[in-house]
C-alpha positions in Angstrom: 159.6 36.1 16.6 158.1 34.2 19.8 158.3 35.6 23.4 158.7 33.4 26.2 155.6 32.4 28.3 154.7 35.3 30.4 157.6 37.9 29.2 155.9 41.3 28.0 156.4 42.5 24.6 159.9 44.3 25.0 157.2 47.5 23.9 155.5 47.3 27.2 158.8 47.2 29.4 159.8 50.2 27.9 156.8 51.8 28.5 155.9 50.7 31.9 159.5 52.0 32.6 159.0 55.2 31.3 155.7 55.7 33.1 157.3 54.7 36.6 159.8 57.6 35.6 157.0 59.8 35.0 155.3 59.2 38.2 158.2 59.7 40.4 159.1 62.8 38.7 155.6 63.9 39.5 156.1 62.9 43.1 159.6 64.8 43.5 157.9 67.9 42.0 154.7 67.7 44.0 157.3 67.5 47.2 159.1 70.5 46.2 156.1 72.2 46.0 155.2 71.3 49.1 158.4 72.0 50.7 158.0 75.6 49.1 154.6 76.2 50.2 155.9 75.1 53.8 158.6 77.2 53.5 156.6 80.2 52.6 153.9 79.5 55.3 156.9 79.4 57.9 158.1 82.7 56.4 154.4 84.4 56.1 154.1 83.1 60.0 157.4 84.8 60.9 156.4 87.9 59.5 153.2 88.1 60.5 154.5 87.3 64.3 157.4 89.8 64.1 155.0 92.6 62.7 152.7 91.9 65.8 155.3 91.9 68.1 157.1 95.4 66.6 152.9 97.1 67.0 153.3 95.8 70.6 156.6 97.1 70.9 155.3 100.9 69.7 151.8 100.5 71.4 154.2 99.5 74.9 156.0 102.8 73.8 153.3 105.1 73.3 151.9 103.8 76.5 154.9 104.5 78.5 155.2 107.9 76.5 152.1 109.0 77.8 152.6 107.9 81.4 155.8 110.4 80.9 153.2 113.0 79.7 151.0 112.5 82.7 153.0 112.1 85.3 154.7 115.5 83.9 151.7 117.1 84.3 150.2 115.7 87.3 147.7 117.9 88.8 148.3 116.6 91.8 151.8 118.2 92.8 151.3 121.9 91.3 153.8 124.0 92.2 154.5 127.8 92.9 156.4 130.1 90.9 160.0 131.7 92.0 159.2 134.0 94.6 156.2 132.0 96.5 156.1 129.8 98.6 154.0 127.1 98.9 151.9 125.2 101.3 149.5 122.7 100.5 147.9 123.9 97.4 148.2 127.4 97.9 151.2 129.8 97.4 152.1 132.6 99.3 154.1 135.9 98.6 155.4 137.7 101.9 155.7 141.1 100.1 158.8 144.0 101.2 157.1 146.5 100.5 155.1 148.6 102.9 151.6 149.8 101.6 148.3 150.8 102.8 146.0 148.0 102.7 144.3 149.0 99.4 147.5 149.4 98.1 149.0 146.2 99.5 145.7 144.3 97.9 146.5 145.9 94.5 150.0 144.9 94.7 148.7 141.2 95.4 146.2 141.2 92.1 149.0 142.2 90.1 150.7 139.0 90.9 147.7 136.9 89.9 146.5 136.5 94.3 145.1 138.2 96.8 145.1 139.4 100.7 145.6 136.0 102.2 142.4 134.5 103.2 143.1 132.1 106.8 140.6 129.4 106.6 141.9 126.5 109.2 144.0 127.4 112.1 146.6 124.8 110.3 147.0 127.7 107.8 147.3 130.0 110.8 149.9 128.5 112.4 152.3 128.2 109.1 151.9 131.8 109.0 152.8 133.0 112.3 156.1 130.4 112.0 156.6 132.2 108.4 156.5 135.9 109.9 158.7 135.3 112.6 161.0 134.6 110.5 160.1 137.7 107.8 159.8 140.4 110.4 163.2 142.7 110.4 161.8 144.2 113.7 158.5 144.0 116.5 157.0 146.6 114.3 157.1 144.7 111.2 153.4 143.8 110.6 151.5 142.1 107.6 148.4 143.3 106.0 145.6 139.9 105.6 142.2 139.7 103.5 140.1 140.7 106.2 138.0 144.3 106.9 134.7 145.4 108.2 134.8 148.3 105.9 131.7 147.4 104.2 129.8 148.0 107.5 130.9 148.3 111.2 131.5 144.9 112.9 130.9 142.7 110.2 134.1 141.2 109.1 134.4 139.2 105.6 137.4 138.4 103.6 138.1 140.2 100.1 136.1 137.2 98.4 133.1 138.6 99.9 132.8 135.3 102.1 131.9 136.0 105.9 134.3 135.7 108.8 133.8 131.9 110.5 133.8 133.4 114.3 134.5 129.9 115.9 137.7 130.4 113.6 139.3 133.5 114.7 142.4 134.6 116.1 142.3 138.0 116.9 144.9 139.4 120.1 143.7 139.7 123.3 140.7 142.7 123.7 140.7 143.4 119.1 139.3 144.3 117.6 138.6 147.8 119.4 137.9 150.2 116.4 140.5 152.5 117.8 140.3 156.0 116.8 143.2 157.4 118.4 145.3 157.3 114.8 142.1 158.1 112.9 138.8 159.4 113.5 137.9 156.6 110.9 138.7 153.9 113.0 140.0 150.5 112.0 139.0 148.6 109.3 141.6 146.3 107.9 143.5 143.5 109.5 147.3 143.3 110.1 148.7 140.3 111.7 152.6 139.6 112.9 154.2 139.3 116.6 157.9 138.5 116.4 157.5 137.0 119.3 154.8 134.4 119.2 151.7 135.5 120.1 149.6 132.6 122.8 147.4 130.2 120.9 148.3 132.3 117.5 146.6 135.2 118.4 147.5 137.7 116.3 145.0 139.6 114.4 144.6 143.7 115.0 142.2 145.5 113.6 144.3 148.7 112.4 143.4 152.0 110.4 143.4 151.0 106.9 145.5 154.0 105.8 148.7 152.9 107.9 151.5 151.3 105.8 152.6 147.8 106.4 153.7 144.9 104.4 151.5 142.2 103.3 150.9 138.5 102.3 149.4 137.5 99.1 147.7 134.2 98.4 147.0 132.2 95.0 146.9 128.6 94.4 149.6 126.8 93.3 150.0 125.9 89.3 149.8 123.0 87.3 151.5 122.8 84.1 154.1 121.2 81.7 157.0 122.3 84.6 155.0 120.0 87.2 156.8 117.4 88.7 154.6 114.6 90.0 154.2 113.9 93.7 156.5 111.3 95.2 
């Protein structure tokens, strides 16, 4: 059987058909696969930026969480307790009850203070404002930190620290270690004038065994009821 001038065998058409087949199967499969691994990359790439954005999501949480916390527990607005009140950073108790100055200190300790302690005339001057407002009557005096009772003349608060004499506001001709009530003389310090007193003078020296009310001082506190300062 003769084949035409340059006809392949029919052998060879089959099999160059077969192997065109073969190789655009391959390619089909080799673009699936590609498709797939695309496919996945894109998925992997999605995950990996939704999973970074949901540790930046907590970690924006957590921050703001403990912002909360801090600003809950600022130090700098503490706060007194029911009862006190507060100026500054210091709290003060104007007590009812009418003690002898030892007495009146004890009653102060108890409540976690102390005879007030007047270190600025700032301080002063709230106080005076706050008594006239506390006294029932002109008679109605308030016990302070301060005696000489450790010697004669020398005045320190019940810290131990020394009286500042260019910071003083004692009434007019006190102190004057009366004796007239007792042979003792006066030892403590009692402040109060319902009625103003001029340039918030109104520090006595008195006998430390008369009965009068008192003020207490503590600092404020800071703690998880602290509210932060606006």
């Amino acid at each position: 059987m003769g084949f035409k001038s340059g006809e392949a065998p029919a052998y060879q058409q089959h099999s160059g058909s077969n192997g065109g087949s073969k190789v655009r199967s391959e390619r089909v499969a080799l673009l699936v696969v590609s498709a797939l691994l695309a496919a996945a990359v894109i998925v992997i790439c999605r995950l990996s930026l939704d999973n970074m954005h949901t540790k930046q999501s907590f970690q924006t949480l957590r921050d703001e969480h403990e912002a909360v916390k801090r600003n809950l527990t600022d130090d700098s607005c503490p706060k007194c307790e029911y009862g006190w009140e507060q100026h500054g950073r210091q709290c003060y108790y104007f007590s009812t009850n009418y003690f002898t100055w030892s007495k009146s200190r004890d009653e102060c300790r108890q409540k976690g203070g102390d005879l007030v302690q007047i270190d600025s005339r700032e301080e002063q001057t709230f106080l005076e404002l706050k008594l006239r407002e506390k006294m029932n009557n002109i008679w109605d005096k308030f016990w302070i930190g301060l005696t000489d009772s450790g010697k004669e003349g020398t005045w320190s608060w019940v810290d131990g620290s020394p009286l500042n004499e260019s910071l003083t506001f004692w009434f007019p001709d006190e102190p004057d270690n009366w004796t007239g009530k007792d042979p003792d003389g006066e030892d403590c310090v009692r402040m109060g004038e319902r009625a103003g007193a001029p340039d918030l003078k109104c520090w006595f020296d008195e006998s430390c065994k008369e009965s009068h009310r008192s003020i207490c001082e503590k600092p404020a506190e800071t703690g998880h009821f602290t509210l932060k300062c606006v």
